[in-house]
C-alpha positions as CSV (number, residue, x, y, z in Angstrom):
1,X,97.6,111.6,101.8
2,X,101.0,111.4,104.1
3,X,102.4,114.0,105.3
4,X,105.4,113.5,107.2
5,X,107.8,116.6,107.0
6,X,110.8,115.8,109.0
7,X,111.7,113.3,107.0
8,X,113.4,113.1,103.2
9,X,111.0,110.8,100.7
10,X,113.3,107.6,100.0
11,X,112.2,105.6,97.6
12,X,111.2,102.9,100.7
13,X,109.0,100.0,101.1
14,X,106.3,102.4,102.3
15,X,107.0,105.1,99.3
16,X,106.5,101.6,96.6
17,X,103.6,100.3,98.1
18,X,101.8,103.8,97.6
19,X,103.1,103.8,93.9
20,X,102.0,100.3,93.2
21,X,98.4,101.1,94.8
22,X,98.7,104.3,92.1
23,X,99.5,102.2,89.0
24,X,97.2,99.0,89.6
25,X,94.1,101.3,90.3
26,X,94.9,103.7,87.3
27,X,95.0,106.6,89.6
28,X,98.8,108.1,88.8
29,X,97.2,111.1,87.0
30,X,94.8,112.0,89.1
31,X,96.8,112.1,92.6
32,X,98.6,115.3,93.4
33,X,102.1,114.0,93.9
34,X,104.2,116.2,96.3
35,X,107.6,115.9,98.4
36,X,108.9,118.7,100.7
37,X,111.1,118.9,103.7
38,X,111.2,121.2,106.7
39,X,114.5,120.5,109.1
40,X,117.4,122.6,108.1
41,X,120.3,120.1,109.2
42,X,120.2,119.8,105.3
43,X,120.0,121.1,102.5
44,X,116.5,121.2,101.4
45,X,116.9,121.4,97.6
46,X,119.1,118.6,97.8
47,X,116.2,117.0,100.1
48,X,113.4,118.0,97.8
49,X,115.7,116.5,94.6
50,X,116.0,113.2,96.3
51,X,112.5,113.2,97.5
52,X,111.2,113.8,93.8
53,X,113.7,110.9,92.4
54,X,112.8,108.5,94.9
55,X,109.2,108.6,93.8
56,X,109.5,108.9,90.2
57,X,111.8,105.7,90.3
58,X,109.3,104.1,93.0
59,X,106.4,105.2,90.2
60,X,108.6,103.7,87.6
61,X,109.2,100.2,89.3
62,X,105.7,100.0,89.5
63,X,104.8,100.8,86.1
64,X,107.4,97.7,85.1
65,X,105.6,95.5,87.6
66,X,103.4,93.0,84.7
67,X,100.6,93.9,87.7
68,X,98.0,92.8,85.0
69,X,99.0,89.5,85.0
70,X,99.8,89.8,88.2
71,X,95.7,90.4,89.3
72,X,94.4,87.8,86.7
73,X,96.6,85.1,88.0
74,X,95.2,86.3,91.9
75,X,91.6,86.5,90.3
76,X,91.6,83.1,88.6
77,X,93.4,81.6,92.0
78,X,96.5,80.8,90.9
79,X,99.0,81.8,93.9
80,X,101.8,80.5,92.8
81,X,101.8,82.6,89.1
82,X,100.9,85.5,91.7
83,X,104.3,85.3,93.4
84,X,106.2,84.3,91.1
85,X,105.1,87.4,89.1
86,X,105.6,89.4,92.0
87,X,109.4,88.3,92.5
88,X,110.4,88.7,89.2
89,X,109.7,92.7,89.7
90,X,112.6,92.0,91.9
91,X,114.8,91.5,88.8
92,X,113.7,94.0,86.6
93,X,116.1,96.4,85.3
94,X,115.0,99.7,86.9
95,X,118.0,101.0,87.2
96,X,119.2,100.9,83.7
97,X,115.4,102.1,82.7
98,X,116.0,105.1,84.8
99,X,119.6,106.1,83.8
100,X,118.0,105.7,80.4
101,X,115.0,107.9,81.1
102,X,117.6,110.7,82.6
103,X,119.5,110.5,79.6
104,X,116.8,111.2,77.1
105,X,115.4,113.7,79.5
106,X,119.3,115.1,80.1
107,X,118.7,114.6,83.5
108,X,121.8,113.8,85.8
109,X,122.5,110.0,86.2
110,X,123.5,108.6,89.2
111,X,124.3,110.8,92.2
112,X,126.0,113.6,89.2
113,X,123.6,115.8,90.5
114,X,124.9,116.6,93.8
115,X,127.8,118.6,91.8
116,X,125.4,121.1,90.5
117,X,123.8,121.1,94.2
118,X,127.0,121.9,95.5
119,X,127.3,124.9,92.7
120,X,123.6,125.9,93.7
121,X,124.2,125.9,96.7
122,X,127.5,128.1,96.1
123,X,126.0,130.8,93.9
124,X,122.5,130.6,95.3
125,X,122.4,129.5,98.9
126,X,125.2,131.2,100.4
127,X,123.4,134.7,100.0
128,X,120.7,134.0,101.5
């Protein structure tokens, strides 16, 4: 558990190792993912909709990550396959992956989103 809610979840170092830990121990399905965000200098659906992208793209890198190769080469002692390995994630397409996934899901690609936050936040927010 982290709980940390004057900040936005970015998809950070911090944010990837978590995922990672998740997908190499087979655990993504059975932790309760959650992002929230409790400071109104900003707009907190905005905050929440970046908070849920940056983890579902950090969840994704990890699932790209070859991590089984990645812990046979550590278990049979081979560093340098290890590393290597662990670079190449580095140069894995995630981004294209995800704007794919967005567009089969018709999800908004990019930052496209932030114009239906802005009308959300016109029809919605400013009653409030």
């Amino acid at each position: 558990m982290r709980w940390d809610s004057d900040h936005v979840a970015l998809a950070t170092d911090e944010t990837q190792a978590l995922c990672d830990e998740a997908v190499r121990g087979r655990a993504v399905e059975r932790i309760y993912w959650a992002t929230d965000y409790f400071d109104a200098s900003i707009n907190r659906v905005g905050a929440w909709v970046i908070g849920v992208r940056a983890l579902r793209k950090s969840l994704l890198r990890a699932m790209l990550e070859p991590w089984e190769l990645h812990a046979r080469a550590e278990y049979e002692g081979r560093g340098a396959d290890k590393l290597a390995l662990l670079e190449r994630r580095d140069e894995m397409p995630v981004g294209a992956v995800w704007d794919y996934a967005c567009l089969t899901a018709g999800a908004p690609t990019g930052v496209s989103w932030l114009r239906e936050l802005g009308e959300y936040e016109r029809r919605v927010q400013s009653r409030r």
